[in-house]
DRENNU-635185 format. One record per atom (N, C-alpha, C, O, CB): residue in one letter; residue number from 1; atom name; x, y, z. Coordinates in Angstrom, 3 decimals. Each point is the difference from the previous one (the first is absolute). Glycine has a CB too. Layout:
residuo->A&num->NUM&atomo->CA&c1->X&c2->Y&c3->Z
...
END
This chain:
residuo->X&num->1&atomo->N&c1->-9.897&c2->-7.182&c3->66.735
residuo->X&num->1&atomo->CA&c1->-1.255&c2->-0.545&c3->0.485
residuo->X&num->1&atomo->C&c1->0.156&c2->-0.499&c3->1.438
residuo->X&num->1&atomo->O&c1->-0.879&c2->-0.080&c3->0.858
residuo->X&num->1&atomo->CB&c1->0.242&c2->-0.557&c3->-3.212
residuo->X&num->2&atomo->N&c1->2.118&c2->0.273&c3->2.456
residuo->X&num->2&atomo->CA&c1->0.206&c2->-0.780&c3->1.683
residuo->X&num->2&atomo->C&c1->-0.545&c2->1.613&c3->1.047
residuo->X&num->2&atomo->O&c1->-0.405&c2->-0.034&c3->1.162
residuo->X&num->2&atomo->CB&c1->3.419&c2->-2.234&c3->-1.764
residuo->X&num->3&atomo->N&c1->-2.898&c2->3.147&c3->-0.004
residuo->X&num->3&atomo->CA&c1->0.133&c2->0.794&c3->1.014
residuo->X&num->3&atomo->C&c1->-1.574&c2->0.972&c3->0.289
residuo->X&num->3&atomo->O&c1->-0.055&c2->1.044&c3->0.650
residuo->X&num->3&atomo->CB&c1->2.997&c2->-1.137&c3->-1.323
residuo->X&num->4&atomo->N&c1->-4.040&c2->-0.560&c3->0.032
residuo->X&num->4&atomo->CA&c1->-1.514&c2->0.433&c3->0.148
residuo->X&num->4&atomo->C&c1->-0.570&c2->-1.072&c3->1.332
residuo->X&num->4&atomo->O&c1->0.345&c2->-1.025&c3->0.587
residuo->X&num->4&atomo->CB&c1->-0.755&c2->1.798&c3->-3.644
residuo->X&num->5&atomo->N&c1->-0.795&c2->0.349&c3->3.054
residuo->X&num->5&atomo->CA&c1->-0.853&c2->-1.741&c3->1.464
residuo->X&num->5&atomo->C&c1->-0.396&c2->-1.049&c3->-0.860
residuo->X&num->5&atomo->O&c1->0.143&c2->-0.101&c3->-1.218
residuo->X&num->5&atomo->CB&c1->-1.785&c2->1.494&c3->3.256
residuo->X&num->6&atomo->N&c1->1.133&c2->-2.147&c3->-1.233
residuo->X&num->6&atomo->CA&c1->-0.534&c2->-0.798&c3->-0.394
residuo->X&num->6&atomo->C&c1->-1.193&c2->0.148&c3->-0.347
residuo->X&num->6&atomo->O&c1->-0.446&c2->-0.964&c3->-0.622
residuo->X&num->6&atomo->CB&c1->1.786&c2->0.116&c3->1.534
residuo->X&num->7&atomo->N&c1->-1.979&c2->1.619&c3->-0.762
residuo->X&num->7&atomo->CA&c1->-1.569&c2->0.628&c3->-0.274
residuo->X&num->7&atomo->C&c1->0.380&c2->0.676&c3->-1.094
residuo->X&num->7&atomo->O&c1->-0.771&c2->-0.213&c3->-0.935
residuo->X&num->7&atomo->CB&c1->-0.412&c2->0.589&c3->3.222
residuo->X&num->8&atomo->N&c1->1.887&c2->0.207&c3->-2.491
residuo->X&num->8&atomo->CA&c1->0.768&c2->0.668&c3->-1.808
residuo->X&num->8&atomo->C&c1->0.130&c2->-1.087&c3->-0.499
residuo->X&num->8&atomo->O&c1->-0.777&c2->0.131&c3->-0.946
residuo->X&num->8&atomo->CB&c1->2.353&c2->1.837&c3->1.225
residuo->X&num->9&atomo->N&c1->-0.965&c2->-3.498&c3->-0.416
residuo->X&num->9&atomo->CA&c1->-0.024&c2->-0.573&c3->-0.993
residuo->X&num->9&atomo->C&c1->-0.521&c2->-1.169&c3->0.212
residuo->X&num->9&atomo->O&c1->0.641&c2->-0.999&c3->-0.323
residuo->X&num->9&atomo->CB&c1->0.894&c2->2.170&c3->-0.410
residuo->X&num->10&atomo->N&c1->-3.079&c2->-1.303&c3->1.446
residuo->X&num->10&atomo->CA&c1->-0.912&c2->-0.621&c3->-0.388
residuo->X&num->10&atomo->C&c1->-1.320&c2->0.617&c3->-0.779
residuo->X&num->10&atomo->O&c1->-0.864&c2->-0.689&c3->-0.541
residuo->X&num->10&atomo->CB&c1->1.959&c2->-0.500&c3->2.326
residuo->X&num->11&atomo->N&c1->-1.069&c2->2.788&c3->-1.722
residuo->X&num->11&atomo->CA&c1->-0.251&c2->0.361&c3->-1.162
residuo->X&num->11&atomo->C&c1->0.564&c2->0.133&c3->-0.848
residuo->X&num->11&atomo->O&c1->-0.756&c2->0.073&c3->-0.969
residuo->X&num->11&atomo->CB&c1->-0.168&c2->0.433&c3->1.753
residuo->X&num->12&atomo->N&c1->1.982&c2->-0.412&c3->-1.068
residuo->X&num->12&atomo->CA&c1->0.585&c2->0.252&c3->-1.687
residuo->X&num->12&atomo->C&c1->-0.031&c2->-1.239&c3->-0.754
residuo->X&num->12&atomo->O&c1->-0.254&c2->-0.163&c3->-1.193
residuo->X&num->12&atomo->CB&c1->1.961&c2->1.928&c3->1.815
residuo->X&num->13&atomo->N&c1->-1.361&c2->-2.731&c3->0.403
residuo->X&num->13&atomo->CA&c1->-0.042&c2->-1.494&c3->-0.911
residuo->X&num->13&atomo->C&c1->-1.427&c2->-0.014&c3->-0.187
residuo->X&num->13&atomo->O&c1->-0.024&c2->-0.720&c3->-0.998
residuo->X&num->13&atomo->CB&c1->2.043&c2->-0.860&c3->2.009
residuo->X&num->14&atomo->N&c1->-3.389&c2->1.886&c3->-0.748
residuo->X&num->14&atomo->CA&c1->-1.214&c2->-0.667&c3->-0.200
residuo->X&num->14&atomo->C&c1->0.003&c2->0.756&c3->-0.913
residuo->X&num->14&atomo->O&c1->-0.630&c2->-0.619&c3->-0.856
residuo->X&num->14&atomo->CB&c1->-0.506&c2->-0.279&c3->2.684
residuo->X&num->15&atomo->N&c1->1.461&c2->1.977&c3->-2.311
residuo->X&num->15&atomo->CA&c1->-0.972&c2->1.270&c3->-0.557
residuo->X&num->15&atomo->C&c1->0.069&c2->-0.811&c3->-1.887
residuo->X&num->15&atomo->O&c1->0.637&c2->-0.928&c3->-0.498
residuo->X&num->15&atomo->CB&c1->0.365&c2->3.989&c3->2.681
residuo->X&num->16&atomo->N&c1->-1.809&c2->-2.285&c3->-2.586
residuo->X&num->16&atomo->CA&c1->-0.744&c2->-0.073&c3->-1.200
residuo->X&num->16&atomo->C&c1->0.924&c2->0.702&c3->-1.343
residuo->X&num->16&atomo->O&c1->0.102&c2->-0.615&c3->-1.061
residuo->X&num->16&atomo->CB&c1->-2.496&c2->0.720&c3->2.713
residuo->X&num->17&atomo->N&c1->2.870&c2->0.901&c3->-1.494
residuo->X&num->17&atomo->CA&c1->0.981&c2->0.720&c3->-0.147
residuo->X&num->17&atomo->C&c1->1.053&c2->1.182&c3->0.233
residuo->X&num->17&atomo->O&c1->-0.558&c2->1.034&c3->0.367
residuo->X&num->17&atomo->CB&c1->-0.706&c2->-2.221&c3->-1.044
residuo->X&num->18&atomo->N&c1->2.301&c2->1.258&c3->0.583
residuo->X&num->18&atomo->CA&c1->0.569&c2->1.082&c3->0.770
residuo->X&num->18&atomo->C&c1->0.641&c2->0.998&c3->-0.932
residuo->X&num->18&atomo->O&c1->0.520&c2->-0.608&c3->-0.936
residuo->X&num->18&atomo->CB&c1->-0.149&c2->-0.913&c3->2.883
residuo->X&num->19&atomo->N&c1->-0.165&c2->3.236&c3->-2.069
residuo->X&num->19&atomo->CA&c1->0.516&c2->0.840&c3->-0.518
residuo->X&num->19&atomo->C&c1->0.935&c2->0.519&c3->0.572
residuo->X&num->19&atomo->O&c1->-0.207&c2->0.917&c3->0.795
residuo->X&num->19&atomo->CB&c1->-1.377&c2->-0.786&c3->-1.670
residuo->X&num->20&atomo->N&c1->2.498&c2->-0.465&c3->0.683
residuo->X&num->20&atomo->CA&c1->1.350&c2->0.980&c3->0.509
residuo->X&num->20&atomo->C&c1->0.794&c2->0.982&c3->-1.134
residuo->X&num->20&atomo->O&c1->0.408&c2->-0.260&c3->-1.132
residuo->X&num->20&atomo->CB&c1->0.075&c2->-1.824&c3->2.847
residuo->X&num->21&atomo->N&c1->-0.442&c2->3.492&c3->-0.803
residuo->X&num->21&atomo->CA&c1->0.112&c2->0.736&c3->-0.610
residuo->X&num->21&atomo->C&c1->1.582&c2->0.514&c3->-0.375
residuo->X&num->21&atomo->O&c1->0.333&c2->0.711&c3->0.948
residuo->X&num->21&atomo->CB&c1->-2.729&c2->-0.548&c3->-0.071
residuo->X&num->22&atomo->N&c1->3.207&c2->-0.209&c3->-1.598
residuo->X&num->22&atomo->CA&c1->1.877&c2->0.658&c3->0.603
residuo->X&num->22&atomo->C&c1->0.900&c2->-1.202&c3->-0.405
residuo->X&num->22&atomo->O&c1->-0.146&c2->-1.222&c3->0.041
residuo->X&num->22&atomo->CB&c1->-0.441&c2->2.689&c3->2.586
residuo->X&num->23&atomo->N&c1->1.421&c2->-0.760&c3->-2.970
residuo->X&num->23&atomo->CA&c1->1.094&c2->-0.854&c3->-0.147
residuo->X&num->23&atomo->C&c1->0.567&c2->-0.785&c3->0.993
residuo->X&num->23&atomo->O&c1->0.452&c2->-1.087&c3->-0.358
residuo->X&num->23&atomo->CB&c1->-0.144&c2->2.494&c3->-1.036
residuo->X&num->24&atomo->N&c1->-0.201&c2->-0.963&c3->3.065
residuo->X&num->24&atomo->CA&c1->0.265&c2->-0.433&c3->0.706
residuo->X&num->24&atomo->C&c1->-0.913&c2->-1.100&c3->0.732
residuo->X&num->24&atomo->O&c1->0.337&c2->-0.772&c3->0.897
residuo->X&num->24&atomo->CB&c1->0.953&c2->2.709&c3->-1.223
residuo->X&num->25&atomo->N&c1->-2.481&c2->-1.804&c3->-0.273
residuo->X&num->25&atomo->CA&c1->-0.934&c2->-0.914&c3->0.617
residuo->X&num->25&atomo->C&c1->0.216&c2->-1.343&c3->-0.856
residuo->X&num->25&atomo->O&c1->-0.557&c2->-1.090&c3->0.127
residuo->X&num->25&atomo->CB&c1->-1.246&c2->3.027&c3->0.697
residuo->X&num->26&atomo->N&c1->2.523&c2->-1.630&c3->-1.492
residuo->X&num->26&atomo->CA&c1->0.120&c2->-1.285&c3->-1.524
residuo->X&num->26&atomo->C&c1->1.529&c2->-0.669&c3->0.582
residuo->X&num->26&atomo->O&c1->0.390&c2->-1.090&c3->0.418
residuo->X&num->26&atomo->CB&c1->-1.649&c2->2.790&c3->-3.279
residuo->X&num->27&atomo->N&c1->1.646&c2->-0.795&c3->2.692
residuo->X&num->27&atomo->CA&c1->1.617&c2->-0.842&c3->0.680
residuo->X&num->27&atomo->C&c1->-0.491&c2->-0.677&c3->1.261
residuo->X&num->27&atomo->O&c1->0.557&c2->-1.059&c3->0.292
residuo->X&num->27&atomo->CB&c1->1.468&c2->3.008&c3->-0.969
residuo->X&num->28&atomo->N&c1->-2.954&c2->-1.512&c3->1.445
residuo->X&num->28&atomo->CA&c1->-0.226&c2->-0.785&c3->1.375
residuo->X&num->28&atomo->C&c1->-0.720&c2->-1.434&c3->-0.363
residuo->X&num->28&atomo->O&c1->0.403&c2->-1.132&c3->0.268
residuo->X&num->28&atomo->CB&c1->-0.737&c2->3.519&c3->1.212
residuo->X&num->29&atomo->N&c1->-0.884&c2->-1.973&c3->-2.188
residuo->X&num->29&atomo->CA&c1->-0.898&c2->-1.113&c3->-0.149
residuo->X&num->29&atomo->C&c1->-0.343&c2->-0.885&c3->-1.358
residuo->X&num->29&atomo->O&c1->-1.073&c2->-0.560&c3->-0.225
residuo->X&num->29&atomo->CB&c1->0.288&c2->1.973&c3->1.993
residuo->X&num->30&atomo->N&c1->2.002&c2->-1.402&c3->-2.652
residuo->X&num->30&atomo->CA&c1->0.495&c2->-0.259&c3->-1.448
residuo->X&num->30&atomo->C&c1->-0.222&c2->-1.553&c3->0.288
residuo->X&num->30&atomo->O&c1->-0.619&c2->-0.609&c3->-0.873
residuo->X&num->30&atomo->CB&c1->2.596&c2->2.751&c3->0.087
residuo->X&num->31&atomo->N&c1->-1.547&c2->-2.863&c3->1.911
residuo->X&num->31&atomo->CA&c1->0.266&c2->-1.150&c3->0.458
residuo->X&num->31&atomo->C&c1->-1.006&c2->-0.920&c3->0.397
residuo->X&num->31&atomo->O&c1->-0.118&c2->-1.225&c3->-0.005
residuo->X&num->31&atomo->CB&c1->1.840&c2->2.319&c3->0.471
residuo->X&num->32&atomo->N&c1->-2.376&c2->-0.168&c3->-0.137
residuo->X&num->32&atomo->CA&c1->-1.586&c2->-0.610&c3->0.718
residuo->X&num->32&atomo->C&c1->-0.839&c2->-0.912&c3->-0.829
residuo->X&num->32&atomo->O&c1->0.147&c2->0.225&c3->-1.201
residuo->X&num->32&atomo->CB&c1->-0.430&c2->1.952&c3->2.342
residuo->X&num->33&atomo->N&c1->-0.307&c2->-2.857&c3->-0.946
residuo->X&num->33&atomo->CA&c1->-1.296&c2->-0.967&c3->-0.896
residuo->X&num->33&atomo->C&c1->-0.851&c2->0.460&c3->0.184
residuo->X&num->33&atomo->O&c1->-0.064&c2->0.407&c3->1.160
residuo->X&num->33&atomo->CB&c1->0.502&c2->-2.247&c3->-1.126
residuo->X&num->34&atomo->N&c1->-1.729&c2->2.152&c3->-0.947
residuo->X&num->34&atomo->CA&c1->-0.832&c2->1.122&c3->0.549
residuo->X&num->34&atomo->C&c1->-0.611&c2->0.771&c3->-1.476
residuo->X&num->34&atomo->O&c1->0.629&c2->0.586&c3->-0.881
residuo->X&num->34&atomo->CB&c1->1.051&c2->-0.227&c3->3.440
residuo->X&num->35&atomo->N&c1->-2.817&c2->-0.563&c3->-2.452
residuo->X&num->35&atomo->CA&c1->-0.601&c2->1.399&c3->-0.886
residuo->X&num->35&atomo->C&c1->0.156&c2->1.153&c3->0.383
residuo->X&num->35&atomo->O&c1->-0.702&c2->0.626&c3->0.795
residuo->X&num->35&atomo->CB&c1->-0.788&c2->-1.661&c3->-1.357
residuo->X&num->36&atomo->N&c1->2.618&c2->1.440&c3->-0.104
residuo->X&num->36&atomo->CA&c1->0.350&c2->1.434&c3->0.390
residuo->X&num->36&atomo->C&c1->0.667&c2->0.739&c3->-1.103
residuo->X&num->36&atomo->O&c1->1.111&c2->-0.093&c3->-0.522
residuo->X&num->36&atomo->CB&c1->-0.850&c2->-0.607&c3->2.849
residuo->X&num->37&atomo->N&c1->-1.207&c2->1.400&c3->-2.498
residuo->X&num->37&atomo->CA&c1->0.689&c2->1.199&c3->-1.498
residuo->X&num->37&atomo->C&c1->0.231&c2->1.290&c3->0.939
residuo->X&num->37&atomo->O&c1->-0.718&c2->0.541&c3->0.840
residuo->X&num->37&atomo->CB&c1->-1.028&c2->-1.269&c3->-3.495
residuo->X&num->38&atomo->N&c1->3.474&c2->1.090&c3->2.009
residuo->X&num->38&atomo->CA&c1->0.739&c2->0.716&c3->0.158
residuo->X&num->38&atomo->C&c1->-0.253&c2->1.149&c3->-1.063
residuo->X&num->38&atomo->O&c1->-0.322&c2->-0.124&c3->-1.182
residuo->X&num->38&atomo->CB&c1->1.681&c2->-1.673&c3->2.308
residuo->X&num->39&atomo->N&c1->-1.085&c2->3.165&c3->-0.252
residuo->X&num->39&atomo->CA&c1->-0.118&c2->1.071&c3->-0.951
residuo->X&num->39&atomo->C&c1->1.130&c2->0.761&c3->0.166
residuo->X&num->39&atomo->O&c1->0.258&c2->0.353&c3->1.151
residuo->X&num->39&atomo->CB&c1->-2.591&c2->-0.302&c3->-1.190
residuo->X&num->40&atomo->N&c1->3.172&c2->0.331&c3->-0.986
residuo->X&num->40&atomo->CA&c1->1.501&c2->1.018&c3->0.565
residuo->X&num->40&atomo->C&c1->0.544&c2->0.270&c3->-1.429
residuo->X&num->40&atomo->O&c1->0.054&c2->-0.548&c3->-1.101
residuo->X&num->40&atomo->CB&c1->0.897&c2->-0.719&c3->3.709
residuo->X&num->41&atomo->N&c1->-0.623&c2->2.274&c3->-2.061
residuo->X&num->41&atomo->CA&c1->1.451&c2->0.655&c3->-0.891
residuo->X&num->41&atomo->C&c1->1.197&c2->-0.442&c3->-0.132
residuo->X&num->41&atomo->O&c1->0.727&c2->0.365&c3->0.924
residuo->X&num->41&atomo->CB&c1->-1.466&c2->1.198&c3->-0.395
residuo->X&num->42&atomo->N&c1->1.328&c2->-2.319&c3->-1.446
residuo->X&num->42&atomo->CA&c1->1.146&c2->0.017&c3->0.355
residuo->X&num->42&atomo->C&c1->1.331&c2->1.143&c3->-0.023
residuo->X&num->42&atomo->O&c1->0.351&c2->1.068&c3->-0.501
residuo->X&num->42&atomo->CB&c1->-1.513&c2->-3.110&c3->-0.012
residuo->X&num->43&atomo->N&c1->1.505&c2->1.190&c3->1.247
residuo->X&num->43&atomo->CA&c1->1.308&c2->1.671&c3->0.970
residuo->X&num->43&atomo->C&c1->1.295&c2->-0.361&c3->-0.137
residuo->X&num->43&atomo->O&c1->0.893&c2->0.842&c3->0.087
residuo->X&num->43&atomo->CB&c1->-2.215&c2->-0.175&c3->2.211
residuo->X&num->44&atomo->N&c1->1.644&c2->-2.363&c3->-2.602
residuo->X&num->44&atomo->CA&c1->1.154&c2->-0.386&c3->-0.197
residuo->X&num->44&atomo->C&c1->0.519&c2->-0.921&c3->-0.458
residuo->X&num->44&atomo->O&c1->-0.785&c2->-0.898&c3->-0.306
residuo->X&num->44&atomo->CB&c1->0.643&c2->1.850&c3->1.403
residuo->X&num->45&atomo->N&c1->1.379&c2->-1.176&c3->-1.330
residuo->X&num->45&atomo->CA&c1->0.246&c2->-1.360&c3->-1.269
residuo->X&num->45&atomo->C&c1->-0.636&c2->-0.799&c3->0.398
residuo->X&num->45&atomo->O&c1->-1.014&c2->-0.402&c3->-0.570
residuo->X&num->45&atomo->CB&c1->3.040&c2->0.447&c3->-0.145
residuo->X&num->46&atomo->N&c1->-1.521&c2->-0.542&c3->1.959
residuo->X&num->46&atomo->CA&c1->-0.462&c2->-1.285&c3->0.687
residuo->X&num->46&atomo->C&c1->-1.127&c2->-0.594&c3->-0.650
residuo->X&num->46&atomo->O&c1->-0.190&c2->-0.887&c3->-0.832
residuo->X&num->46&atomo->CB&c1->0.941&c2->1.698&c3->2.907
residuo->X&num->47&atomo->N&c1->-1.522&c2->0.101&c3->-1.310
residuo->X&num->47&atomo->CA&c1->-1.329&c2->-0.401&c3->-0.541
residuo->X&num->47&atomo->C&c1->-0.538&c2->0.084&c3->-1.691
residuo->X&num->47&atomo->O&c1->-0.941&c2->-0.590&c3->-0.530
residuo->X&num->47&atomo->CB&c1->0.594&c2->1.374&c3->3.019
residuo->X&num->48&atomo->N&c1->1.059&c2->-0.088&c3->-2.914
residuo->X&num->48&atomo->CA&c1->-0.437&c2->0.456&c3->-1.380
residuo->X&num->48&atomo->C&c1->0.549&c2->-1.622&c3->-0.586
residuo->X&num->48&atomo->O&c1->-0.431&c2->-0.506&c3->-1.036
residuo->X&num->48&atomo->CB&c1->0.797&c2->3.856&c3->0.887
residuo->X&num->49&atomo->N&c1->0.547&c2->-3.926&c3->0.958
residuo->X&num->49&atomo->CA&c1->0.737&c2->-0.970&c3->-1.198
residuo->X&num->49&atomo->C&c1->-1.194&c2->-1.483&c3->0.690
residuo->X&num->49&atomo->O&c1->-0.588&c2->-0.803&c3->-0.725
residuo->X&num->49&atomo->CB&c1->4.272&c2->2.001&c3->0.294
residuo->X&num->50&atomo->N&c1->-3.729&c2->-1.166&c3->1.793
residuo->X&num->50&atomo->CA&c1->-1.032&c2->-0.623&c3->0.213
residuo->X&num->50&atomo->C&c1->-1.590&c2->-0.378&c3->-0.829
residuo->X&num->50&atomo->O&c1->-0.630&c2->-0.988&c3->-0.377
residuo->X&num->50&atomo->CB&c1->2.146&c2->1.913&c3->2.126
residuo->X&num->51&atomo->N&c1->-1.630&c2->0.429&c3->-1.727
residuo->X&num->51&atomo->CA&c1->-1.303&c2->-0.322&c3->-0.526
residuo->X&num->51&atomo->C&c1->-0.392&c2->0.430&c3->-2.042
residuo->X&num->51&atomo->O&c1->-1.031&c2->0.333&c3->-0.585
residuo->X&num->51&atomo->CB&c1->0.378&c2->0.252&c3->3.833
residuo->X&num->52&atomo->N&c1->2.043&c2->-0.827&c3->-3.694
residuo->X&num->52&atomo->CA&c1->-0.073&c2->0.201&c3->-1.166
residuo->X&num->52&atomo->C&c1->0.021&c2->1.471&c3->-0.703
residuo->X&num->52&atomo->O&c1->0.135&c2->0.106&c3->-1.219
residuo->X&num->52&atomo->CB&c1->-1.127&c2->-2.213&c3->1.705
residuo->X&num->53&atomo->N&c1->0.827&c2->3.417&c3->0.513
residuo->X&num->53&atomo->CA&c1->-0.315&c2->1.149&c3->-0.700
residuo->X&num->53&atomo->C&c1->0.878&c2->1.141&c3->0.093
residuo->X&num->53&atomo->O&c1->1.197&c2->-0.158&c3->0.243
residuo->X&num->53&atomo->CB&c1->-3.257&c2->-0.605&c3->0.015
residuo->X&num->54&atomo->N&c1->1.606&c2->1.771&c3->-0.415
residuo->X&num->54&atomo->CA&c1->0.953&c2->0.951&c3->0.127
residuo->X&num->54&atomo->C&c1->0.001&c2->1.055&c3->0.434
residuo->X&num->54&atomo->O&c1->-1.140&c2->0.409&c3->-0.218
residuo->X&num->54&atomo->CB&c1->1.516&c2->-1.253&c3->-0.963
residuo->X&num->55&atomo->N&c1->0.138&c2->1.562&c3->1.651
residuo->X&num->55&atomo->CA&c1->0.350&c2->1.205&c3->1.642
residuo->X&num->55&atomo->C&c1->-1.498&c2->0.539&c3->-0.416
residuo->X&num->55&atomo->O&c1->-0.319&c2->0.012&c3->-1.189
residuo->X&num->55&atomo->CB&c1->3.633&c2->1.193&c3->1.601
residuo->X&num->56&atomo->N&c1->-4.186&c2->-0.779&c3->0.571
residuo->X&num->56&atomo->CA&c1->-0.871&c2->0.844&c3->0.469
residuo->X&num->56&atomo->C&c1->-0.963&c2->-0.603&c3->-0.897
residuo->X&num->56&atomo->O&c1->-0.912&c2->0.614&c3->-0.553
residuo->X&num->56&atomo->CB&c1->2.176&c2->1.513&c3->1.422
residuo->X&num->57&atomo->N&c1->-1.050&c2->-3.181&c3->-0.968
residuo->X&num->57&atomo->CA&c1->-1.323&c2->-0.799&c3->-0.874
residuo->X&num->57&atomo->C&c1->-1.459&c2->-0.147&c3->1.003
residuo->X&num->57&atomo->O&c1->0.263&c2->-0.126&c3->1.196
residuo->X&num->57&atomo->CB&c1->1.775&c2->-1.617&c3->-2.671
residuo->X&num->58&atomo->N&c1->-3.144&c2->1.745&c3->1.211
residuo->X&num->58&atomo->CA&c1->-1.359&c2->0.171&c3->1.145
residuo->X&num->58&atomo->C&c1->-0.386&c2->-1.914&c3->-0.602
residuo->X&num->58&atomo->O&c1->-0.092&c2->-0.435&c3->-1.148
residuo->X&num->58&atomo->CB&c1->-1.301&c2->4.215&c3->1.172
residuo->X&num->59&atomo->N&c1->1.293&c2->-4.293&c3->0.929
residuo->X&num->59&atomo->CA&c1->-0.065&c2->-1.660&c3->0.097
residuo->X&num->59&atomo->C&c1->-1.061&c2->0.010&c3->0.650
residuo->X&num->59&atomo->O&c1->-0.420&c2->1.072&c3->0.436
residuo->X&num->59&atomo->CB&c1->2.647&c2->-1.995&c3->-0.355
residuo->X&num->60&atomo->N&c1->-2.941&c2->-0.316&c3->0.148
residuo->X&num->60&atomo->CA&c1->-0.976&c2->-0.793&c3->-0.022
residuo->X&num->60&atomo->C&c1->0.493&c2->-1.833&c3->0.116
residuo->X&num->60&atomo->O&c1->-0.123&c2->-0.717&c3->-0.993
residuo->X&num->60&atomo->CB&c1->-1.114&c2->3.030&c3->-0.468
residuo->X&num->61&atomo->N&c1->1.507&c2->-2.588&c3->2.122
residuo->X&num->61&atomo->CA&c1->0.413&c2->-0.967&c3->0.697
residuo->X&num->61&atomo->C&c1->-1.190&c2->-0.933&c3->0.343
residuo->X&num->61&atomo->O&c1->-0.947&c2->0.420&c3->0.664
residuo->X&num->61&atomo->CB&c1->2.830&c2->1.032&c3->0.098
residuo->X&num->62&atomo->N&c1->-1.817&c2->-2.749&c3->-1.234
residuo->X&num->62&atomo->CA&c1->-0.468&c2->-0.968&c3->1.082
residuo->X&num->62&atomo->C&c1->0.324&c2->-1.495&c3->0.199
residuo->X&num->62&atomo->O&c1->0.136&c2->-0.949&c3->-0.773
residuo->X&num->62&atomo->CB&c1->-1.731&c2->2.445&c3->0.491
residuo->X&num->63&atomo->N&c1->1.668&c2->-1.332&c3->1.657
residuo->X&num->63&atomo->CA&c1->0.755&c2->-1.410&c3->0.309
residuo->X&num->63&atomo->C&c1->-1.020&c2->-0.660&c3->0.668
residuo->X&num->63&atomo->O&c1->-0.823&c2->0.569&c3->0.717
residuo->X&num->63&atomo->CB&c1->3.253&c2->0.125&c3->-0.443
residuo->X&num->64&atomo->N&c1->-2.381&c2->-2.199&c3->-0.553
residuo->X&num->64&atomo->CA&c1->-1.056&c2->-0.882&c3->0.260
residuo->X&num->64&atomo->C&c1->0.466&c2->-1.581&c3->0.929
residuo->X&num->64&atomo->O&c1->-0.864&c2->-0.834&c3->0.273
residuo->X&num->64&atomo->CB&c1->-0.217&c2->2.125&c3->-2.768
END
């Protein structure tokens, strides 16, 4: 997030809700506070052990 403008994250913090799409968008923004449901495949343990499931599982994520 350090590395967007500042006009990028004075919208993302206001917004209403956000969809991110990818596994990689989840490892980036997993951290964030934020209505934001995540959509991805998982592709690897990591994440599979993270988020409870298992390889090439289709998720639905949301963090609040």
């Amino acid at each position: 997030m350090e590395e967007t403008t500042e006009t990028f994250r004075e919208q993302f913090f206001r917004t209403d809700m956000i969809i991110s799409k990818g596994q990689g968008n989840y490892e980036a923004l997993s951290q964030q506070k934020g209505p934001i449901f995540f959509l991805l495949i998982t592709k690897c343990r990591v994440i599979a052990e993270e988020t409870g499931s298992s390889m090439r599982d289709i998720l639905l994520i949301e963090q609040q």
